[in-house]
N, C-alpha and C positions, 0 to 999 in steps of 0.2 A: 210419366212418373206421377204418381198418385200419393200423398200424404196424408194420415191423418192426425188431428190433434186433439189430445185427450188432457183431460185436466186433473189427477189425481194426486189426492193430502197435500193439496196447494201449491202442487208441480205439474208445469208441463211437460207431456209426455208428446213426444213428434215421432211418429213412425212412418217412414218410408220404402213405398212398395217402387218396385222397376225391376228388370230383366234380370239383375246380378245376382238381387237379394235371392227371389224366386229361387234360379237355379242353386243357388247356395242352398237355401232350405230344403229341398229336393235332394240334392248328392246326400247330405249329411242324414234327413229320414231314411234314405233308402239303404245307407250303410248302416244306422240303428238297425232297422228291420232285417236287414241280411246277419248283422250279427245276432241278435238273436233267433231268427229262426235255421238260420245254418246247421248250429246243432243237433236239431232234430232230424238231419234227413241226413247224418252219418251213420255209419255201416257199427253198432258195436260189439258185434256178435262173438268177434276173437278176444275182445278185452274183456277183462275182471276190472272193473271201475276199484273193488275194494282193494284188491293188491295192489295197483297202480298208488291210488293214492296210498296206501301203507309204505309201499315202496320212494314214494318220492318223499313224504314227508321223513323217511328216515335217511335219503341221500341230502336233504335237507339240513337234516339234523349233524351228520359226519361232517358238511363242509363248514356250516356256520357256528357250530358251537360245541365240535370238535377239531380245531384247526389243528395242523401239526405239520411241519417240514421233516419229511422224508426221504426223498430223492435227489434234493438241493441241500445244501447249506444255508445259513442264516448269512454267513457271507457273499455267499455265491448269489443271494436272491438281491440282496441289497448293491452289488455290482450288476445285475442285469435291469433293477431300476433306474440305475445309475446309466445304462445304455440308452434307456429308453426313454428319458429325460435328454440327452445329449441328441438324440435323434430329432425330440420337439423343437428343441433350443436351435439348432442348426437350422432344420427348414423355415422356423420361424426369422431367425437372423438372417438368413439371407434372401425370404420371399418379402420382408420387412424393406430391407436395403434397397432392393427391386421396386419394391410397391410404391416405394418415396418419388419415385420419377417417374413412374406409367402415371400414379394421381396426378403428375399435376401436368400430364399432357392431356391425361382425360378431363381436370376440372375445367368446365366451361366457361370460368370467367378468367380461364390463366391463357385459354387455349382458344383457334377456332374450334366450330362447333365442328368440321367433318373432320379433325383429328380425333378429337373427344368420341366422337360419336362411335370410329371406328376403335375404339380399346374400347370403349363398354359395350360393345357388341362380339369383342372377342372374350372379353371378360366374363360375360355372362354365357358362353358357351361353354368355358371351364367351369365356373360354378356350375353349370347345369349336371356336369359328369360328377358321381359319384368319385372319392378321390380311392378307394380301392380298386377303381377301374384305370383310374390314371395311374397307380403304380402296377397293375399287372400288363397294363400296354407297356411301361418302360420297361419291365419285365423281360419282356421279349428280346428288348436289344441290350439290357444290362444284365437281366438272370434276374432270379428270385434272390435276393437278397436287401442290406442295406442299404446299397446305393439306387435299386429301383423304388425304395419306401420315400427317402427323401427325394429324386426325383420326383416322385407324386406329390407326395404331400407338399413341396416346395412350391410345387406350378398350382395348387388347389390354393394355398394361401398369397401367392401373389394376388389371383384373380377373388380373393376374399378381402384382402388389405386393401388393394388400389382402389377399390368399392367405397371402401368404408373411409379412406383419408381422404379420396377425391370430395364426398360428400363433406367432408369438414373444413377443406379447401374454399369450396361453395357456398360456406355459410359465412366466409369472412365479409368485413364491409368494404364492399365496393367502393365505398368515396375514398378510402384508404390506398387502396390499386391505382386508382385513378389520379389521385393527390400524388404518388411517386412519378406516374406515369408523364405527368404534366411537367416535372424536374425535371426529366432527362433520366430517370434511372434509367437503367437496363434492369433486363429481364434475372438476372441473379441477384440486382438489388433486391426486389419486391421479394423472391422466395427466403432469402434472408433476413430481410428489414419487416415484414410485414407475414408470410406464412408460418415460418418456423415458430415466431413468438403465440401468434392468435391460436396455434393450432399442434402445439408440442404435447399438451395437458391430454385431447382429443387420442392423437397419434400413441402415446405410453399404454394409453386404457383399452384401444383396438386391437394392439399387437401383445399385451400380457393375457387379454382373451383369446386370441387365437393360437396363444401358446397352451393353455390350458386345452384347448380343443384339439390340437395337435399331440398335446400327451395321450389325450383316446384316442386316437388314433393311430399313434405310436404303438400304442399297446394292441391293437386289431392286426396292424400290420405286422408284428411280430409275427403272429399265426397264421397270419392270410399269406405271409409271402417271405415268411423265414429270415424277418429281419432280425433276429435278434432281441435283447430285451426280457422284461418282466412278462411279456406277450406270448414269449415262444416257449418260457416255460412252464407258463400257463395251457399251451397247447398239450405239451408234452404229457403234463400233469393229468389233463381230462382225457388226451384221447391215447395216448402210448399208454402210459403207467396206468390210469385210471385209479388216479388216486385222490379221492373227494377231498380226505384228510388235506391234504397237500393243495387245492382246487382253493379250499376255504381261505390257508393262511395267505396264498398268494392273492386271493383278492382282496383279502385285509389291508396287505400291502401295499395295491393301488388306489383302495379306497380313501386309506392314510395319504398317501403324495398327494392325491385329487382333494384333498380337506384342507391341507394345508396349501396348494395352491389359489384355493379359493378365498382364504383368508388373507394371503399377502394381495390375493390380489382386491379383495376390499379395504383391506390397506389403505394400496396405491390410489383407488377413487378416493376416498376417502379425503388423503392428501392433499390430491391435486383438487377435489372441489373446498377443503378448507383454503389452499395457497391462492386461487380466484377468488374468492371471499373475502 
């Protein structure tokens, strides 16, 4: 590994070279370079560049700043949000409830280490799978519908939660574990007396983001696998009716819940790092 040290407007500057950076720089030039020259060695001979864009910037224009419900009602759409919220809230509540006891068989200072070791080597096999793929495998043995979304989506956020509390678990102070451990507690002292407190603040703010995350996906799922929701009539909308009008209002729709979830849920930080304070 090779460094060098530069000194510029009265800072030091440390640059370090070795095997990672290299290939990093390398992947990332060569995907520049592909992006742009890619372009030039497609086929345009069937397309009108000028109608294309005439045409999209006016499918543009119908969905975003002419919205309109047509094929739905204004009730009707605010009950399939209403699905597809219940759908997040559910996987989230129960991959939550789940994730609270894999973390703290996975954290390694609750646990040995070849217990730990084997959930986060299963855990990250789940994350590694996209969670549309994990609802269309449950698909197969449940159908396409709402119980293969939350199947998915429930087993995707377990192995996202138990990640993320197990790490908060891990950061607790050890002489604290150790100080019950030296009383006699048992093992439901310490996750009572010492986890839940140090680490509740942590746990609210990992599981209301993964609830936010599970609303998109709630919503993809709707179309991708006919769960239902603001999703499926969003599908309807663009590919049955092909109603742009109709396309625009309903992403209004989700745009508004995703805003507003984003606000309570800086809130809820907000809270919790004033009530630590």
């Amino acid at each position: 590994m090779q460094s060098n040290i530069k000194i510029r407007n009265g800072k030091i500057q440390i640059k370090t070279f070795n095997r990672s950076n290299f290939v990093l720089h390398f992947i990332l030039s060569f995907l520049v370079l592909f992006t742009i020259v890619a372009p030039f060695f497609l086929e345009y001979g069937a397309i009108d560049i000028q109608t294309a864009i005439f045409y999209t910037l006016d499918n543009l224009k119908m969905m975003f700043l002419q919205p309109a419900l047509s094929q739905v009602t204004l009730t009707a759409a605010l009950y399939q949000i209403l699905i597809t919220l219940a759908l997040a809230f559910l996987s989230t509540l129960i991959g939550a409830v789940i994730s609270f006891f894999l973390a703290i068989l996975s954290a390694k200072n609750l646990m040995p280490s070849y217990i730990s070791n084997v959930i986060i080597a299963f855990n990250s096999f789940i994350r590694a799978v996209p969670t549309v793929l994990w609802v269309l495998i449950f698909a197969i043995v449940a159908g396409l519908g709402s119980v293969a979304a939350i199947l998915g989506m429930t087993l995707h956020t377990i192995a996202y939660l138990t990640k993320a509390y197990a790490e908060s678990f891990e950061e607790i102070d050890n002489g604290m574990i150790e100080a019950l451990r030296a009383t006699g507690a048992k093992w439901w002292h310490i996750i009572i007396h010492v986890v839940l407190p140090q680490t509740s603040s942590y746990m609210v703010s990992w599981t209301f983001l993964r609830f936010e995350t599970n609303y998109g996906v709630a919503i993809a799922m709707g179309a991708a696998a006919a769960a239902g929701g603001i999703g499926f009539e969003l599908f309807m909308a663009s590919s049955f009716y092909y109603d742009l009008h109709e396309v625009g209002m309903i992403t209004y729709f989700a745009l508004i819940i995703a805003l507003i979830l984003e606000f309570i849920s800086i809130r809820i930080k907000n809270k919790l790092i004033g009530s630590k304070s």
